[in-house]
CHARMM internal coordinates of N, CA and C (Angstrom, degrees):
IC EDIT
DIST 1 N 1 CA 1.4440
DIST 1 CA 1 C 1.5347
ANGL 1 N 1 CA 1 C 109.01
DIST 1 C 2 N 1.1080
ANGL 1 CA 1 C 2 N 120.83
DIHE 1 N 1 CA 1 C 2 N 126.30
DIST 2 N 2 CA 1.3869
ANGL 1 C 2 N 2 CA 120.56
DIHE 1 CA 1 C 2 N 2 CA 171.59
DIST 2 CA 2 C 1.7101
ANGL 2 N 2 CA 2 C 119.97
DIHE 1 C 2 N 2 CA 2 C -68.51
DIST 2 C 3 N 1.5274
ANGL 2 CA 2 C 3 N 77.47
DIHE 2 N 2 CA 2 C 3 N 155.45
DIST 3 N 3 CA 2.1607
ANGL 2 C 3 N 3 CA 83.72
DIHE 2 CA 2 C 3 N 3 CA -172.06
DIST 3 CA 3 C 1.7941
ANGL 3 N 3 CA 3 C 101.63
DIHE 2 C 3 N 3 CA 3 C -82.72
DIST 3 C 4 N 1.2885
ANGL 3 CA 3 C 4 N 105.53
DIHE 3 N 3 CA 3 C 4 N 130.78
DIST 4 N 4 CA 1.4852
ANGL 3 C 4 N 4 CA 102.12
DIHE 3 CA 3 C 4 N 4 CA 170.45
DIST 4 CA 4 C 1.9168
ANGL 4 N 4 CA 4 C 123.07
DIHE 3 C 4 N 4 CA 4 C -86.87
DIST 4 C 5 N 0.8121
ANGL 4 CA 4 C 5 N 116.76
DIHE 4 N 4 CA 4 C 5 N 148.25
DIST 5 N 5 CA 1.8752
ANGL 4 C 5 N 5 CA 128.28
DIHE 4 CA 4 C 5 N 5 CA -147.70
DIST 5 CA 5 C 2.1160
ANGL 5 N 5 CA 5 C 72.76
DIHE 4 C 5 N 5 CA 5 C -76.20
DIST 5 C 6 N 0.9057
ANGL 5 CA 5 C 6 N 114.43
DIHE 5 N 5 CA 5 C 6 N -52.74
DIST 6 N 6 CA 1.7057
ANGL 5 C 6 N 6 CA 109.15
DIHE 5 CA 5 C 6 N 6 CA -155.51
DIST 6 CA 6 C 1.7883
ANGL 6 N 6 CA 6 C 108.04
DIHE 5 C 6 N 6 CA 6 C -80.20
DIST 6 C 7 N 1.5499
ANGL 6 CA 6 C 7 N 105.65
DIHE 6 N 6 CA 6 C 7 N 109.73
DIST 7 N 7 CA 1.4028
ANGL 6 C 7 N 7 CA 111.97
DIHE 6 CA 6 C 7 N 7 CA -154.96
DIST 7 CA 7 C 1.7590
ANGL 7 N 7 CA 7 C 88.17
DIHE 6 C 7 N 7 CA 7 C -75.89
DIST 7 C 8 N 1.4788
ANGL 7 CA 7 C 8 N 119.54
DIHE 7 N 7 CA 7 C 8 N -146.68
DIST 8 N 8 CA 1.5896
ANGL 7 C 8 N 8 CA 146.11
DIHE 7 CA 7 C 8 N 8 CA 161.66
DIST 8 CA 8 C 1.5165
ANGL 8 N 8 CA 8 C 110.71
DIHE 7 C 8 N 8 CA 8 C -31.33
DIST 8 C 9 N 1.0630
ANGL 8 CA 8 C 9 N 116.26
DIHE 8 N 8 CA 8 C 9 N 122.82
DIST 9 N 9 CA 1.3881
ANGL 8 C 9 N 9 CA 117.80
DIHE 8 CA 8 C 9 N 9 CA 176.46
DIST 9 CA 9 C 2.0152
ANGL 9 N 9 CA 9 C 101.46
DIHE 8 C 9 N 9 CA 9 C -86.22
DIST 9 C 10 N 1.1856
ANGL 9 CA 9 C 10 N 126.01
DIHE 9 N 9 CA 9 C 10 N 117.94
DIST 10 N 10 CA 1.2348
ANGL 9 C 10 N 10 CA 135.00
DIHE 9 CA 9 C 10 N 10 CA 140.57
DIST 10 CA 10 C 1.1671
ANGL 10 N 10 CA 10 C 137.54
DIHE 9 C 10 N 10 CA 10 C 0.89
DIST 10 C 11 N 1.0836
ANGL 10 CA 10 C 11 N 164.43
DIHE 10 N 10 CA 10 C 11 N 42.84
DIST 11 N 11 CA 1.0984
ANGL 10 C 11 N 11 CA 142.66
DIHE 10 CA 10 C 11 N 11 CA -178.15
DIST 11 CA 11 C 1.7486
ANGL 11 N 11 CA 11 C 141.38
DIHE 10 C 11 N 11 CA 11 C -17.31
DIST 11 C 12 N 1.3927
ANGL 11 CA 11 C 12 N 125.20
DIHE 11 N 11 CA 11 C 12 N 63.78
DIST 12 N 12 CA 1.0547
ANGL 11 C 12 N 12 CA 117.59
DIHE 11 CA 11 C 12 N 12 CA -155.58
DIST 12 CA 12 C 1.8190
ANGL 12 N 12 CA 12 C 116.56
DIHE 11 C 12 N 12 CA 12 C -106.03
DIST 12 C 13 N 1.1656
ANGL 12 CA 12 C 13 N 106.51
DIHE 12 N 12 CA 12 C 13 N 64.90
DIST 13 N 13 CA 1.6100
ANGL 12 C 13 N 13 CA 133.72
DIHE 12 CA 12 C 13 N 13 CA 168.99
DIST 13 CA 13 C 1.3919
ANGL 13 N 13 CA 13 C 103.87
DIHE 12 C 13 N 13 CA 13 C -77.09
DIST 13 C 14 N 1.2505
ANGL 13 CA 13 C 14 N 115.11
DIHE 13 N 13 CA 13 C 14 N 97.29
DIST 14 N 14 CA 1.4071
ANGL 13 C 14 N 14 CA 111.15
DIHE 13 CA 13 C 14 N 14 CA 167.44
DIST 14 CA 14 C 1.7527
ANGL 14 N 14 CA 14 C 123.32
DIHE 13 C 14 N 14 CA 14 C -41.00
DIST 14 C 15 N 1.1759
ANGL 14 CA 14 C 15 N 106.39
DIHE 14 N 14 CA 14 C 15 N 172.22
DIST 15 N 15 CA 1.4011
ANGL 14 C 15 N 15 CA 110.74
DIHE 14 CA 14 C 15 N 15 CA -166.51
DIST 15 CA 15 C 1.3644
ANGL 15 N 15 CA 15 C 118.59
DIHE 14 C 15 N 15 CA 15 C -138.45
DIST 15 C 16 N 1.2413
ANGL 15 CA 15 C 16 N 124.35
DIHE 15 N 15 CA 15 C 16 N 99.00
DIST 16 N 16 CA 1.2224
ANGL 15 C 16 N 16 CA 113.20
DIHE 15 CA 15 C 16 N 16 CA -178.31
DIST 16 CA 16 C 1.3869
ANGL 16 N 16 CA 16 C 134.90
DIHE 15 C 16 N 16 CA 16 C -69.47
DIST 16 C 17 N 1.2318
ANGL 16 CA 16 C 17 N 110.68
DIHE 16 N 16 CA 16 C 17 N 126.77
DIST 17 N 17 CA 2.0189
ANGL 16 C 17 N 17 CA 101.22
DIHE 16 CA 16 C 17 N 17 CA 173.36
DIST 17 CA 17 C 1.3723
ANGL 17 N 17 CA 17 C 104.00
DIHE 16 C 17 N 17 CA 17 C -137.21
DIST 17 C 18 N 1.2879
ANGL 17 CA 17 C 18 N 93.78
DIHE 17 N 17 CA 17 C 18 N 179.82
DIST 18 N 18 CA 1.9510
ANGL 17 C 18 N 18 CA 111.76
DIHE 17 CA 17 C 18 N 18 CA -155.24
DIST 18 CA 18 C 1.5730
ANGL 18 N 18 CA 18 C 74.87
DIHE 17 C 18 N 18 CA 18 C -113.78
DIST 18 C 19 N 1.1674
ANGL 18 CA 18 C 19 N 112.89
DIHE 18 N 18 CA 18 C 19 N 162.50
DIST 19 N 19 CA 1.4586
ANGL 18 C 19 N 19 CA 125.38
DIHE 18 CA 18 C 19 N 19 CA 142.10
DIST 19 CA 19 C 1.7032
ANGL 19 N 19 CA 19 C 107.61
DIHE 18 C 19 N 19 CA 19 C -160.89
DIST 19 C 20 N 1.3796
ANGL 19 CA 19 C 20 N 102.53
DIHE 19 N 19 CA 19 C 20 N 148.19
DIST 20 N 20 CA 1.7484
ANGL 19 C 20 N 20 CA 104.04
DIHE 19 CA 19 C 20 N 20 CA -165.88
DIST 20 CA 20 C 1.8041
ANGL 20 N 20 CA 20 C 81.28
DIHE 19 C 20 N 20 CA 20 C -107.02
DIST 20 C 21 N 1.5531
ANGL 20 CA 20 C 21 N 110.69
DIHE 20 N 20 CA 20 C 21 N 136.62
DIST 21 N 21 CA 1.4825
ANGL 20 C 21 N 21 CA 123.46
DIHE 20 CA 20 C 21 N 21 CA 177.28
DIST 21 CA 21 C 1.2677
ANGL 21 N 21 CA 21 C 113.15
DIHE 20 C 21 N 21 CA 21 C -103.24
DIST 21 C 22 N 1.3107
ANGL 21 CA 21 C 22 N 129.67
DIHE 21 N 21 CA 21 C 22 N 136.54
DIST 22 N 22 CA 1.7258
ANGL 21 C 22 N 22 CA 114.23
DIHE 21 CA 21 C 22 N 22 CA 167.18
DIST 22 CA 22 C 1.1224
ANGL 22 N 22 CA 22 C 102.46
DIHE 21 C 22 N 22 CA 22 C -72.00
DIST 22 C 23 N 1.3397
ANGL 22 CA 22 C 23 N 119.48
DIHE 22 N 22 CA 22 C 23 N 147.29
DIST 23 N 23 CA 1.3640
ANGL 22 C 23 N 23 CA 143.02
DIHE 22 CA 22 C 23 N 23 CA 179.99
DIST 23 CA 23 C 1.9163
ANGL 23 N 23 CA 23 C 101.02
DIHE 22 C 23 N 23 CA 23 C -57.52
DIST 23 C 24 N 1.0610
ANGL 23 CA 23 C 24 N 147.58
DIHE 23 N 23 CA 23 C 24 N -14.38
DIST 24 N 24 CA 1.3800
ANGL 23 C 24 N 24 CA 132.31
DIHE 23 CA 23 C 24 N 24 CA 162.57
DIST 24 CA 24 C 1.3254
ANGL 24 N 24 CA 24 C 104.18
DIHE 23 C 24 N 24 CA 24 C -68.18
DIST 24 C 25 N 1.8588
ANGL 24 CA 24 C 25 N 105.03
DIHE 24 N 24 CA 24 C 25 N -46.37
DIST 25 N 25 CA 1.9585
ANGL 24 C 25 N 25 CA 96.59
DIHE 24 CA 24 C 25 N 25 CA -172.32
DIST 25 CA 25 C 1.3071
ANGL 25 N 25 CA 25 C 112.65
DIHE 24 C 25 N 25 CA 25 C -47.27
DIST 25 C 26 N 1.6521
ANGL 25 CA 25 C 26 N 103.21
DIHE 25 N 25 CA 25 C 26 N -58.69
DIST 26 N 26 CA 1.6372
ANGL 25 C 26 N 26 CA 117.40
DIHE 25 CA 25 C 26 N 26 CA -168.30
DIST 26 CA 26 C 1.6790
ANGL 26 N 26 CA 26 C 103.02
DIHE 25 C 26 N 26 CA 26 C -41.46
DIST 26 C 27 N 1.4716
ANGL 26 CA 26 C 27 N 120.58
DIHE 26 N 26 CA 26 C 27 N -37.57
DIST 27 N 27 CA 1.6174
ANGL 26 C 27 N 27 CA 112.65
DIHE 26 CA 26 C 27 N 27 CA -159.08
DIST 27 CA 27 C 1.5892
ANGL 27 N 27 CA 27 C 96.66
DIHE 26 C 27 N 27 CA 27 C -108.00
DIST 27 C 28 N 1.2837
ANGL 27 CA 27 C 28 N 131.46
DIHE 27 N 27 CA 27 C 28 N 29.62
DIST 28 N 28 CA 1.3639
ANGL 27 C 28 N 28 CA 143.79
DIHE 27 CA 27 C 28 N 28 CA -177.22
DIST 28 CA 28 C 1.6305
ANGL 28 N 28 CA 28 C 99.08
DIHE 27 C 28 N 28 CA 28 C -131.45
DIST 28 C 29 N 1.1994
ANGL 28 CA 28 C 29 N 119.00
DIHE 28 N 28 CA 28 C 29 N -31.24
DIST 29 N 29 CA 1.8605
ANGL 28 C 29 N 29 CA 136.02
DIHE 28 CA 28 C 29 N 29 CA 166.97
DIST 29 CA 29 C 2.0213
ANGL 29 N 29 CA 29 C 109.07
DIHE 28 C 29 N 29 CA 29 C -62.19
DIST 29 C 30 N 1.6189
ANGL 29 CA 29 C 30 N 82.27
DIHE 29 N 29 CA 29 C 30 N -60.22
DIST 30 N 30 CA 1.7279
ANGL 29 C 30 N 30 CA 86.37
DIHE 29 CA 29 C 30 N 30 CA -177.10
DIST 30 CA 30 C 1.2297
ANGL 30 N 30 CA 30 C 94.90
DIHE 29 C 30 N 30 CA 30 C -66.99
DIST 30 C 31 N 1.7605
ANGL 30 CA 30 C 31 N 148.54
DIHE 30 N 30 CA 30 C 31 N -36.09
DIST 31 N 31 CA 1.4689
ANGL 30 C 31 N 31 CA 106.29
DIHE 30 CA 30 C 31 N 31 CA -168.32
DIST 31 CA 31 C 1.2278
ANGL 31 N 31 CA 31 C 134.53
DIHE 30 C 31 N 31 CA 31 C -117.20
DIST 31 C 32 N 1.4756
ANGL 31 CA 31 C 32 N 85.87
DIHE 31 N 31 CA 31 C 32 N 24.48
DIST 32 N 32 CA 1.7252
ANGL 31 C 32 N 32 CA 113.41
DIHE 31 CA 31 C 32 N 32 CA 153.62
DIST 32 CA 32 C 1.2436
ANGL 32 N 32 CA 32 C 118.98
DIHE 31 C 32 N 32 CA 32 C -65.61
DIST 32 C 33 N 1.3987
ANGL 32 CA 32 C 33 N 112.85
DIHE 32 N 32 CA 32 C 33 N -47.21
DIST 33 N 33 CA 1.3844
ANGL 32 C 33 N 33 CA 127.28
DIHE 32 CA 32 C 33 N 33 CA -167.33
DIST 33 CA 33 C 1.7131
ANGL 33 N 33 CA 33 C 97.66
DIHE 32 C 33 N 33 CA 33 C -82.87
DIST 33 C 34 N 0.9197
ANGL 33 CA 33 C 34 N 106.44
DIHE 33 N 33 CA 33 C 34 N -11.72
DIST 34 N 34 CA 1.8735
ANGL 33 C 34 N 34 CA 108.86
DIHE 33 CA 33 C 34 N 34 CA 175.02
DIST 34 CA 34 C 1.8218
ANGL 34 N 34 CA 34 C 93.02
DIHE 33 C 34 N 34 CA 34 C -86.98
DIST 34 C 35 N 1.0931
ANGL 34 CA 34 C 35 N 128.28
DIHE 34 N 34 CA 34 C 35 N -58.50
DIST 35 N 35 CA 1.2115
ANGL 34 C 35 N 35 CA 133.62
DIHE 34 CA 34 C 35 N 35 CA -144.56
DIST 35 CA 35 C 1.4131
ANGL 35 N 35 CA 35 C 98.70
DIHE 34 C 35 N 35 CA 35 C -81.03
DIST 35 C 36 N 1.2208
ANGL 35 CA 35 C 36 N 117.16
DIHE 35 N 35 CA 35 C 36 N -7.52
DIST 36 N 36 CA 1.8268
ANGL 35 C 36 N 36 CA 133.24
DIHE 35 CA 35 C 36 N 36 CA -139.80
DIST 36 CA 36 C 1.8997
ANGL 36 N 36 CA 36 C 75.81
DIHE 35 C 36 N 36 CA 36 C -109.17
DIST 36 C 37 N 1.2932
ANGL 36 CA 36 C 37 N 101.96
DIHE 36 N 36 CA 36 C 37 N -63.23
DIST 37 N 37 CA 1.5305
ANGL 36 C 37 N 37 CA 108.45
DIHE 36 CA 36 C 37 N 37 CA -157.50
DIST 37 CA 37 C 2.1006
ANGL 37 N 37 CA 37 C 106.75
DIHE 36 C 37 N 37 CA 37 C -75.34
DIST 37 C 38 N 1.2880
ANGL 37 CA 37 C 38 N 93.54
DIHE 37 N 37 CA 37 C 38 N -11.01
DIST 38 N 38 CA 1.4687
ANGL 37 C 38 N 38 CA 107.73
DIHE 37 CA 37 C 38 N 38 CA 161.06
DIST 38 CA 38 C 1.6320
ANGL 38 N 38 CA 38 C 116.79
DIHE 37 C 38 N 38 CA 38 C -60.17
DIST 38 C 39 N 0.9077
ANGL 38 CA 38 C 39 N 101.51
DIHE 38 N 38 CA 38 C 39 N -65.72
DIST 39 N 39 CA 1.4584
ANGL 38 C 39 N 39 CA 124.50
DIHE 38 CA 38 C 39 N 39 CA -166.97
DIST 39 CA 39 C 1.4894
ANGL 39 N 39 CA 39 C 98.85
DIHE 38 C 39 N 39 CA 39 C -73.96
DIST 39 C 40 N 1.2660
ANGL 39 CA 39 C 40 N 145.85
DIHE 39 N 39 CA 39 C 40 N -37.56
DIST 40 N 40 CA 1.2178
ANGL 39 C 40 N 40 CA 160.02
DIHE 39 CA 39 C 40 N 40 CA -137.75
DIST 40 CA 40 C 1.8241
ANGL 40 N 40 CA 40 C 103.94
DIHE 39 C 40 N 40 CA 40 C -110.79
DIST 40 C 41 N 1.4305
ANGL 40 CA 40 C 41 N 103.79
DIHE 40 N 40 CA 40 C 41 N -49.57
DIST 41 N 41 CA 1.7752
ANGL 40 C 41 N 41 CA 113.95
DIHE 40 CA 40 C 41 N 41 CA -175.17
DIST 41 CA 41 C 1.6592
ANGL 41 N 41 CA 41 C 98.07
DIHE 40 C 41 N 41 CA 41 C 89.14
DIST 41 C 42 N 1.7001
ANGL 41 CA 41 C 42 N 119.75
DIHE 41 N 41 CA 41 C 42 N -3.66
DIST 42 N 42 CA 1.2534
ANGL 41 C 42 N 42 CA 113.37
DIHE 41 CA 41 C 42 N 42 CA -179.80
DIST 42 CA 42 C 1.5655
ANGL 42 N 42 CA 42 C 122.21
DIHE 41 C 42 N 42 CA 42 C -88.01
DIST 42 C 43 N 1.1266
ANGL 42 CA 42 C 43 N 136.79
DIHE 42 N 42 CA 42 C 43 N 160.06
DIST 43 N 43 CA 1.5680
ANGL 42 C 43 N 43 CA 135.57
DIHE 42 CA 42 C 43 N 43 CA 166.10
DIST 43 CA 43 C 1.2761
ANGL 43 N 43 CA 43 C 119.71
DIHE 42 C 43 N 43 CA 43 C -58.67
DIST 43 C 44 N 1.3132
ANGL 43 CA 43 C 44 N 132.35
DIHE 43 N 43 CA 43 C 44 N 133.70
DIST 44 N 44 CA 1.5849
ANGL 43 C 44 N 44 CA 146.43
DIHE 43 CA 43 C 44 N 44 CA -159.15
DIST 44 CA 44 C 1.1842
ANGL 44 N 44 CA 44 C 113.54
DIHE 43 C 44 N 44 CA 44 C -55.67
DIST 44 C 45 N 0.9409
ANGL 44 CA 44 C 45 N 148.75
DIHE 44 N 44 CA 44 C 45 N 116.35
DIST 45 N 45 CA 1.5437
ANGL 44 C 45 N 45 CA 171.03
DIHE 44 CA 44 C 45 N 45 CA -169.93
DIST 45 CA 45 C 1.5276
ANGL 45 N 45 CA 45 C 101.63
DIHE 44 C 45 N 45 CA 45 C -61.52
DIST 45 C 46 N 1.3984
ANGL 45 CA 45 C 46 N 140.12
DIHE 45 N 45 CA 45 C 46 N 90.29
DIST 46 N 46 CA 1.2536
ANGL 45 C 46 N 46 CA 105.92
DIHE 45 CA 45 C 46 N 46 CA 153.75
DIST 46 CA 46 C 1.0813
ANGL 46 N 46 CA 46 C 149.05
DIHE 45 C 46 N 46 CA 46 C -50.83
DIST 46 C 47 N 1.5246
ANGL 46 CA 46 C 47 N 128.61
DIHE 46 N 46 CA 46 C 47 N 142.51
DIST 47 N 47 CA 1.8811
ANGL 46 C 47 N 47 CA 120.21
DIHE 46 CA 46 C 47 N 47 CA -151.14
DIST 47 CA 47 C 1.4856
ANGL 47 N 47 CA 47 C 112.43
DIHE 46 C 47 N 47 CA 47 C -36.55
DIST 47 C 48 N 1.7952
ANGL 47 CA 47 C 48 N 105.38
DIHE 47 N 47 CA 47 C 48 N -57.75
DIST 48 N 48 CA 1.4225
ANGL 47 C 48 N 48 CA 107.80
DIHE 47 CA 47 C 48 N 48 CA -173.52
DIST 48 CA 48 C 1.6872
ANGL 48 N 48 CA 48 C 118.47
DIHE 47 C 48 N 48 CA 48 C -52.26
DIST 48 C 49 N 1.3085
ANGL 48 CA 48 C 49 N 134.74
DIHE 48 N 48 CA 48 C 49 N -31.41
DIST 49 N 49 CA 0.9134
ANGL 48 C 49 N 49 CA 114.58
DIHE 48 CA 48 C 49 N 49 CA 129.66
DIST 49 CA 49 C 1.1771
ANGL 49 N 49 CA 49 C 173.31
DIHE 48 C 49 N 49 CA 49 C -35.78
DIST 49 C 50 N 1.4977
ANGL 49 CA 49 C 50 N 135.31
DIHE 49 N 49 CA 49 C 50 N -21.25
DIST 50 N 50 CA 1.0770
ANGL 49 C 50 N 50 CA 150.46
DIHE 49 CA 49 C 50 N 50 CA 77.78
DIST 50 CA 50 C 1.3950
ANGL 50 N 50 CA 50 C 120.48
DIHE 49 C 50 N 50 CA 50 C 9.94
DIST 50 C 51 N 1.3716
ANGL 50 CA 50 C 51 N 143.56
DIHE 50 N 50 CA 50 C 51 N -62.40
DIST 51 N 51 CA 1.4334
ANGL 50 C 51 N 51 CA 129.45
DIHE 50 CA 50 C 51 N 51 CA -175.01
DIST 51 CA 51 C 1.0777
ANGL 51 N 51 CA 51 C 128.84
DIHE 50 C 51 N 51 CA 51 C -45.63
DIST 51 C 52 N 1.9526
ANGL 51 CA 51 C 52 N 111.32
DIHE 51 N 51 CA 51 C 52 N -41.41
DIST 52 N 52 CA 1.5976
ANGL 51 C 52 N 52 CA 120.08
DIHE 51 CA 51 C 52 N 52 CA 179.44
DIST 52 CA 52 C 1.1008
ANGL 52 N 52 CA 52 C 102.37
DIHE 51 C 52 N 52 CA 52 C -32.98
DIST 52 C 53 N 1.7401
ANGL 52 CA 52 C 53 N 98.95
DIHE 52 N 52 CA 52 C 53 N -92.01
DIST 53 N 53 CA 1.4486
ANGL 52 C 53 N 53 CA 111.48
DIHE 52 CA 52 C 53 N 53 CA -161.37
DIST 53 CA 53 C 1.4713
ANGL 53 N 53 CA 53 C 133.46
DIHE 52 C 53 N 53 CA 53 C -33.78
DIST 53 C 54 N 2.0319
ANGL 53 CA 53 C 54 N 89.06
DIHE 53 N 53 CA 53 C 54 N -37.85
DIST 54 N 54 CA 1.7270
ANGL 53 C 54 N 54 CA 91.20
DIHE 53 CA 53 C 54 N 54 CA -162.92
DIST 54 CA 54 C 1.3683
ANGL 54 N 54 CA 54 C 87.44
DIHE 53 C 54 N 54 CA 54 C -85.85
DIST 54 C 55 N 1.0401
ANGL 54 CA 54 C 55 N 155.21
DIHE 54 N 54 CA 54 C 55 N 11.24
DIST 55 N 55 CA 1.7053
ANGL 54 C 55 N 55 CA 142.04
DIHE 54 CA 54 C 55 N 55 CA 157.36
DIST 55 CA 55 C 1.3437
ANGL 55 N 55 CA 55 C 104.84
DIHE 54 C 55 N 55 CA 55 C -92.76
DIST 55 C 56 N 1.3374
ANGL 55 CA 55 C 56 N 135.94
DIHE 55 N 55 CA 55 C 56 N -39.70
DIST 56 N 56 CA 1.4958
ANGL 55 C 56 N 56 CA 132.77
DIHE 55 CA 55 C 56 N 56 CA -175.29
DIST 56 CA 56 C 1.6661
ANGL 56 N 56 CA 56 C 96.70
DIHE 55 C 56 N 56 CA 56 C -71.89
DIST 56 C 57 N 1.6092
ANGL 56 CA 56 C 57 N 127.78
DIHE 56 N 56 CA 56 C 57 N -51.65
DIST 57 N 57 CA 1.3953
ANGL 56 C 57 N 57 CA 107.37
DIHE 56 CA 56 C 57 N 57 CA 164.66
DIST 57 CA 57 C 1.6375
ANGL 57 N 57 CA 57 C 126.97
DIHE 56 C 57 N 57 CA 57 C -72.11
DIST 57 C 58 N 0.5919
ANGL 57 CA 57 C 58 N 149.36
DIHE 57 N 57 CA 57 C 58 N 79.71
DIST 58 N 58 CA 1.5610
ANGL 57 C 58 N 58 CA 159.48
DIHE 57 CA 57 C 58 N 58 CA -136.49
DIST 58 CA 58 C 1.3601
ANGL 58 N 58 CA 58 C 104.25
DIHE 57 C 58 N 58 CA 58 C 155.84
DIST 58 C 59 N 1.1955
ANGL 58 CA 58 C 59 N 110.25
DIHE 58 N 58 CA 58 C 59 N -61.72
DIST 59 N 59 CA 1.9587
ANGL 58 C 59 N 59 CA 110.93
DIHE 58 CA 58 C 59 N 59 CA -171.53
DIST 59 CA 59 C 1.6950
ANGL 59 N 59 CA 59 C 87.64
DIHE 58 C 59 N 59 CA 59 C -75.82
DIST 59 C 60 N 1.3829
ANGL 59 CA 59 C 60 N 137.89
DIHE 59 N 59 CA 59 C 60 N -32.22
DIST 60 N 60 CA 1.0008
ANGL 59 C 60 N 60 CA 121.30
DIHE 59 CA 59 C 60 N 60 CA -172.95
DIST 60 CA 60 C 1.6229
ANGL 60 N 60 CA 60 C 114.76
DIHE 59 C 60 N 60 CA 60 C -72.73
DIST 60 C 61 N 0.9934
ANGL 60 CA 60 C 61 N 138.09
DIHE 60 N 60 CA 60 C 61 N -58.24
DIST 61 N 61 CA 1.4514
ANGL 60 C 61 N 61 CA 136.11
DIHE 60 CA 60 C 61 N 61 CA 106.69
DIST 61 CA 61 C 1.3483
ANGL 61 N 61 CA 61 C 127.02
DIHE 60 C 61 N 61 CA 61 C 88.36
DIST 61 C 62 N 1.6482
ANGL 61 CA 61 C 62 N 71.99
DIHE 61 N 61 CA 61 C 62 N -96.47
DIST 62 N 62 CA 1.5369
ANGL 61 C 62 N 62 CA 132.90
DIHE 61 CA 61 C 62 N 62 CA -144.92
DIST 62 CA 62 C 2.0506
ANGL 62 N 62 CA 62 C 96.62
DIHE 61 C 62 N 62 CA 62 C -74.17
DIST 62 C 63 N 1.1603
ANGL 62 CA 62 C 63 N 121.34
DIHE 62 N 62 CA 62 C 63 N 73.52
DIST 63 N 63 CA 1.5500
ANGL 62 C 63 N 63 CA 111.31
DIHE 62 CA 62 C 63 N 63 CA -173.75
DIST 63 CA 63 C 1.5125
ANGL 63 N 63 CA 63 C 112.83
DIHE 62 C 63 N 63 CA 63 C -45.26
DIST 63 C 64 N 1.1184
ANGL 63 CA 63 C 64 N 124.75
DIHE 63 N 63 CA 63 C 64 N -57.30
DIST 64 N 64 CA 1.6232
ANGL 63 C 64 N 64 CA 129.92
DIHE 63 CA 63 C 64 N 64 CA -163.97
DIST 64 CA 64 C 1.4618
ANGL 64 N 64 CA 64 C 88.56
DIHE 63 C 64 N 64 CA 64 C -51.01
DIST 64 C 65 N 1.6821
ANGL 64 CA 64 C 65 N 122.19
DIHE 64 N 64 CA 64 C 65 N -51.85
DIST 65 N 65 CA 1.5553
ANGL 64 C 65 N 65 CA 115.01
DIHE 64 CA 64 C 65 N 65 CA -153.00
DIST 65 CA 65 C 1.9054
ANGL 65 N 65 CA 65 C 107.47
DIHE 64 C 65 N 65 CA 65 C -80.50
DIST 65 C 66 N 1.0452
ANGL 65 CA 65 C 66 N 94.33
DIHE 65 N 65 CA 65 C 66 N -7.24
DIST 66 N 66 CA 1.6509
ANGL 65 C 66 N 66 CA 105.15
DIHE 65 CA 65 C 66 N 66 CA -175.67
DIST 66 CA 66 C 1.7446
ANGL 66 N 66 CA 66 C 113.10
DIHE 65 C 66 N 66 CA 66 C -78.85
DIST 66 C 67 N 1.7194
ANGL 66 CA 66 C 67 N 83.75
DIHE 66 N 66 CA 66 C 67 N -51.20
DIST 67 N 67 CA 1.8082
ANGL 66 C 67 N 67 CA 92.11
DIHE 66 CA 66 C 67 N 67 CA 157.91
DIST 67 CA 67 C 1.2444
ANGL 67 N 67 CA 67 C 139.17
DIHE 66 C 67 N 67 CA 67 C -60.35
DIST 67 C 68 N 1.4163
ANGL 67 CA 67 C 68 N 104.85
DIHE 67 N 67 CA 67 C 68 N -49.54
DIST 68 N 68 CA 1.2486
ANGL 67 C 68 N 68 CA 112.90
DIHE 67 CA 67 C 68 N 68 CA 163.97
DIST 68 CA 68 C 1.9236
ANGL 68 N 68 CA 68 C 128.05
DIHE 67 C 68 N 68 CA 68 C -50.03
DIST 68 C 69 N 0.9326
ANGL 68 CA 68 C 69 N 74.69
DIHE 68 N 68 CA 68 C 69 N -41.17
DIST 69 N 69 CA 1.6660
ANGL 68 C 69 N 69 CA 82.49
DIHE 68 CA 68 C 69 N 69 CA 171.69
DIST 69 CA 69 C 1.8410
ANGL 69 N 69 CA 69 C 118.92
DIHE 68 C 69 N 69 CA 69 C -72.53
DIST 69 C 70 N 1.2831
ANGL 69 CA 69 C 70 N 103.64
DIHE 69 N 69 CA 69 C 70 N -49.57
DIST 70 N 70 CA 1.4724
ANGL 69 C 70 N 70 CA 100.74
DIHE 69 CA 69 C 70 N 70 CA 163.33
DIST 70 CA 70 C 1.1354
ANGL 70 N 70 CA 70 C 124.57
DIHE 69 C 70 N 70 CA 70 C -41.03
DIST 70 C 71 N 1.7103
ANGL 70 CA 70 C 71 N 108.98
DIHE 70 N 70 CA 70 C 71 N -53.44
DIST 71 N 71 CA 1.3863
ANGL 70 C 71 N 71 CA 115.91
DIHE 70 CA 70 C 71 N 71 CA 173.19
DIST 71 CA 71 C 1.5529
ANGL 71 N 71 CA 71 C 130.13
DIHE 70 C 71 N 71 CA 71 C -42.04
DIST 71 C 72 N 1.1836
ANGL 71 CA 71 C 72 N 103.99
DIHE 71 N 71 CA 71 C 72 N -49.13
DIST 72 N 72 CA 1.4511
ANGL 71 C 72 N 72 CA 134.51
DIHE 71 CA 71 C 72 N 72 CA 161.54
DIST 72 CA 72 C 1.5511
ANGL 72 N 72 CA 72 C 124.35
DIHE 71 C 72 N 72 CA 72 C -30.93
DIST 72 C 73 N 1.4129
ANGL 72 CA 72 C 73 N 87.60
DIHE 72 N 72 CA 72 C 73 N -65.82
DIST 73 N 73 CA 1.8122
ANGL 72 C 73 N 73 CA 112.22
DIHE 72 CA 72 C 73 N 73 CA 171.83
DIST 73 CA 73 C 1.6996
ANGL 73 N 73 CA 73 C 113.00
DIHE 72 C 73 N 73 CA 73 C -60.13
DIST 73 C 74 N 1.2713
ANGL 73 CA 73 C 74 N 112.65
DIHE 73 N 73 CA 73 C 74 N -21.35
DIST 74 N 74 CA 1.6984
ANGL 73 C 74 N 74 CA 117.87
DIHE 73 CA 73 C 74 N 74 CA -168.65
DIST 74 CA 74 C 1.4044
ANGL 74 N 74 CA 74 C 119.55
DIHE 73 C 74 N 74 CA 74 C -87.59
END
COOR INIT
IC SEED 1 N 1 CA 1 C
IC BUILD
């Protein structure tokens, strides 16, 4: 039987979480998303929006955590 190229499918069910912000983050969030939609020509991001990305780029980033994980995988 031949091996197929497309390994484990993912599980990608979003996930909900809470997180409580100090009030500098929250007003450092909104004027990103102002400055964001400046630069962009797009409409303002509400904060919670904003978190994905800027945590998924961050861990992407992130060298030690990139390695580490390879390591992991080997």
């Amino acid at each position: 039987m031949n091996k197929l190229k497309l390994g484990p499918i993912e599980d990608e069910t979003p996930v909900k979480v809470t997180v409580d912000l100090p009030a500098a983050v929250h007003r450092d969030l909104v004027d990103y998303g102002k400055q964001l939609a400046a630069e962009t020509g797009s409409k303002v991001a509400e904060p919670g929006k904003l978190i994905v990305p800027m945590v998924a780029r961050f861990m992407e980033s992130d060298r030690g955590f990139t390695r580490g994980r390879k390591a992991r995988k080997a």
